[in-house]
N, CA and C atoms as an extended XYZ file, in Angstrom:
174
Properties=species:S:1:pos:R:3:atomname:S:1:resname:S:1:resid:I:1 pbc="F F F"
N        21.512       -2.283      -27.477 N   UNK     1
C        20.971       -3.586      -27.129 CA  UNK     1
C        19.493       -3.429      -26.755 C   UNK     1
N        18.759       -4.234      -27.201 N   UNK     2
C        17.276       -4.241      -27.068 CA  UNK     2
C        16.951       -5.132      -25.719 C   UNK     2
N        16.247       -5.143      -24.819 N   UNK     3
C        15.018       -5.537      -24.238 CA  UNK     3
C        14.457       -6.336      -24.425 C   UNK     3
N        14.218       -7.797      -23.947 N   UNK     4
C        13.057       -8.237      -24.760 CA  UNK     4
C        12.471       -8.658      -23.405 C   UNK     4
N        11.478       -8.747      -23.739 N   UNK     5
C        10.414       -9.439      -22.720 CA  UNK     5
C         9.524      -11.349      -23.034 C   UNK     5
N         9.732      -12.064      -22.634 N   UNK     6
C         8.692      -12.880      -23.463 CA  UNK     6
C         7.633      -13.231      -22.844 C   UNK     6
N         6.378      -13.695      -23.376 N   UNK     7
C         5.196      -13.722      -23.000 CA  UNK     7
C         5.186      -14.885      -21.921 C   UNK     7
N         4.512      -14.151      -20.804 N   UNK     8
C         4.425      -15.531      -19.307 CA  UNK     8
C         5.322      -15.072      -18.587 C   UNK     8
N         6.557      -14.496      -18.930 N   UNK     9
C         7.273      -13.898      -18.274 CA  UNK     9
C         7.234      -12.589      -17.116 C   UNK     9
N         7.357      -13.192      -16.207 N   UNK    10
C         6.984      -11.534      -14.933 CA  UNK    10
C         7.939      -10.594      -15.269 C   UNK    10
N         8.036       -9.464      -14.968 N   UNK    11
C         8.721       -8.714      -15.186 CA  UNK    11
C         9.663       -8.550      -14.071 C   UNK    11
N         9.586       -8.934      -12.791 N   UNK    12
C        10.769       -9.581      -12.169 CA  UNK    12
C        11.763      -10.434      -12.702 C   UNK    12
N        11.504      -10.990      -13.152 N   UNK    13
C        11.968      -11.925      -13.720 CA  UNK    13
C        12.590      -11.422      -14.968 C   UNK    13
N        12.081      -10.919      -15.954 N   UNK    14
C        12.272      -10.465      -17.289 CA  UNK    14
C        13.388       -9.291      -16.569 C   UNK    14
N        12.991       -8.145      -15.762 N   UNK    15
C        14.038       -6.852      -15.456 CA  UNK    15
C        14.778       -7.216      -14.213 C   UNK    15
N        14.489       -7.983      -14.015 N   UNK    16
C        15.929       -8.233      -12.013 CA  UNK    16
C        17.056       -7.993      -12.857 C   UNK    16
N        18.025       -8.130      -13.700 N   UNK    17
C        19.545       -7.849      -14.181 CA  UNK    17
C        19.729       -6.458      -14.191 C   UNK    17
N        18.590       -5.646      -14.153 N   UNK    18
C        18.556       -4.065      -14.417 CA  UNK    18
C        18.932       -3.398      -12.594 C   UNK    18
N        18.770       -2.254      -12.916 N   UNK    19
C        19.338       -1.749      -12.122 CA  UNK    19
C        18.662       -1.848      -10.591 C   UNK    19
N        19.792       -1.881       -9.464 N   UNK    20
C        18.527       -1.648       -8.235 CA  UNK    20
C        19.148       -1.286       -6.952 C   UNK    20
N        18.268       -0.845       -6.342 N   UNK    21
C        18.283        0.328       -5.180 CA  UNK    21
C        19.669       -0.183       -4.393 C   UNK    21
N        20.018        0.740       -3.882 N   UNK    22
C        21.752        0.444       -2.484 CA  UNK    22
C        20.584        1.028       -1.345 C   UNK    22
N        19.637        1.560       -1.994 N   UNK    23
C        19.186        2.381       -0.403 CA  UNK    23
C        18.796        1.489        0.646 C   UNK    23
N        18.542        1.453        1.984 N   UNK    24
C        17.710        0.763        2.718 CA  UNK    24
C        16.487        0.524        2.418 C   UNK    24
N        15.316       -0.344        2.894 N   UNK    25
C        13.978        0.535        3.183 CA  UNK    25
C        13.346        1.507        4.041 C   UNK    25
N        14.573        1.548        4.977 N   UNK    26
C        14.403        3.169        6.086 CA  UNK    26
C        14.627        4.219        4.700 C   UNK    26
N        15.897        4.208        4.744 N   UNK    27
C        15.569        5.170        3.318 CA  UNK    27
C        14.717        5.929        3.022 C   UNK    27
N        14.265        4.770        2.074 N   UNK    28
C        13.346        4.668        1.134 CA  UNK    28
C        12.010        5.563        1.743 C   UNK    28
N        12.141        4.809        2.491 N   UNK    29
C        10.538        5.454        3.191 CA  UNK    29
C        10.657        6.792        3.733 C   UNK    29
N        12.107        7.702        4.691 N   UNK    30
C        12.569        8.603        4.603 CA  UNK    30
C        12.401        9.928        3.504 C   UNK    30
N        12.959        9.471        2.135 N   UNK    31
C        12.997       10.290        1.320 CA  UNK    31
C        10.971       10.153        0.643 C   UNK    31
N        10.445        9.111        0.912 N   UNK    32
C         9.015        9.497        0.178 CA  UNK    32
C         8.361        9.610        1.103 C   UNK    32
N         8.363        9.947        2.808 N   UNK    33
C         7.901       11.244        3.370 CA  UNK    33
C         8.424       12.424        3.645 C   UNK    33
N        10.024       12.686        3.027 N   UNK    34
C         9.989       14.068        3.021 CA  UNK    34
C         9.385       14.809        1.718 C   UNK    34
N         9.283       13.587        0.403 N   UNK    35
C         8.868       14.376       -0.709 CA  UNK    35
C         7.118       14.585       -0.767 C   UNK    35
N         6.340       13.893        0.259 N   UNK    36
C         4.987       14.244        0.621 CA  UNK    36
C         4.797       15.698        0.986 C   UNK    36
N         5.839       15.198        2.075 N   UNK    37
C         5.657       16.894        3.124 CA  UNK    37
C         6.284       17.611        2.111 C   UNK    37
N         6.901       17.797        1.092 N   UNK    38
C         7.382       18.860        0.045 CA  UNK    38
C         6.068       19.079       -0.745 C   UNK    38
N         5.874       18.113       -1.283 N   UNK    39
C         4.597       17.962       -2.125 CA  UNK    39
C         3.038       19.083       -1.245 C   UNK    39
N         2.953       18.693        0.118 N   UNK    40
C         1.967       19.581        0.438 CA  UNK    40
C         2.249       21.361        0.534 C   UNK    40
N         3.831       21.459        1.172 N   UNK    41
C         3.826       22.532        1.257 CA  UNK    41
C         3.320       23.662       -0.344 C   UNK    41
N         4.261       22.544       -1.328 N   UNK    42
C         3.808       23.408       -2.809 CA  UNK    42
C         2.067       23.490       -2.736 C   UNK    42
N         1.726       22.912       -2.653 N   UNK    43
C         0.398       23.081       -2.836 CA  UNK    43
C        -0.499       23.634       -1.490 C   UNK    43
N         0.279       23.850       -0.604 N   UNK    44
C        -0.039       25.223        0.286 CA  UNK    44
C         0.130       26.577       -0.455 C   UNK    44
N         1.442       26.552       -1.047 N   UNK    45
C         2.110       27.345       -1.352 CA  UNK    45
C         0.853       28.259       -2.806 C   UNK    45
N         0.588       27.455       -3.654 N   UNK    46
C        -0.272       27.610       -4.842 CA  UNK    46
C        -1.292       28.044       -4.337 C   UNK    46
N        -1.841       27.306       -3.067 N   UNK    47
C        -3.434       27.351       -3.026 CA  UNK    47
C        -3.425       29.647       -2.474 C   UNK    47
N        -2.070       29.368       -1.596 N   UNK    48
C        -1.901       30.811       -1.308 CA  UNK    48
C        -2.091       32.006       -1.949 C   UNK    48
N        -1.181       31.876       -3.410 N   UNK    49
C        -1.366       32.049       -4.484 CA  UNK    49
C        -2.889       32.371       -5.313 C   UNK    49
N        -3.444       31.158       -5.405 N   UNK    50
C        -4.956       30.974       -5.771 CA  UNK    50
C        -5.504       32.264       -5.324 C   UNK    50
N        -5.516       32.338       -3.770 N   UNK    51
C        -6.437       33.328       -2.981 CA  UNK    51
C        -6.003       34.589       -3.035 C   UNK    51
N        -4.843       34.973       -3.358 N   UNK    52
C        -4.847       36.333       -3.641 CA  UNK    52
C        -4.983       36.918       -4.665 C   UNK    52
N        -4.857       35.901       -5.952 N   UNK    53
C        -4.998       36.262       -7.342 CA  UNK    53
C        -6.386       36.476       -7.095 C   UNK    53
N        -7.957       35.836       -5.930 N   UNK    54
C        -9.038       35.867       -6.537 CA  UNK    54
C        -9.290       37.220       -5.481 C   UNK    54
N        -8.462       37.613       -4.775 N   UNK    55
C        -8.981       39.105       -4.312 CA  UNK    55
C        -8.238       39.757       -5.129 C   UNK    55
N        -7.593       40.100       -5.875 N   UNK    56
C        -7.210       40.639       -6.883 CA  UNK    56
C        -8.113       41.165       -7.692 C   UNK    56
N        -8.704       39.854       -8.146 N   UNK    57
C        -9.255       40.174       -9.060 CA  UNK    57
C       -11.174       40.598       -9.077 C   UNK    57
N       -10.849       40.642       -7.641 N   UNK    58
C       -12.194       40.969       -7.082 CA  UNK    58
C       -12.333       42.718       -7.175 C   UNK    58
């Protein structure tokens, strides 16, 4: 089954029948600051990385 969209149409409007969240907005907001604080540690994690590859290669 296809999708359609028609022109003028919001996309609220056009996608609300589609799928949608059970979560709260505590939740919500829950899981996208633990995936920040995930997000920095990796890129602690890399930058760590970074600095020993450049004494390495020093």
């Amino acid at each position: 089954m296809e999708d359609t969209f028609n022109q003028g149409e919001s996309i609220e409007t056009c996608c609300s029948s589609h799928r949608k969240s059970h979560h709260s907005d505590q939740t919500k907001y829950n899981l996208v600051t633990r995936l920040n604080r995930i997000e920095g540690q990796v890129r602690g994690v890399k930058n760590l990385i970074e600095k020993i590859l450049t004494v390495m290669m020093c």
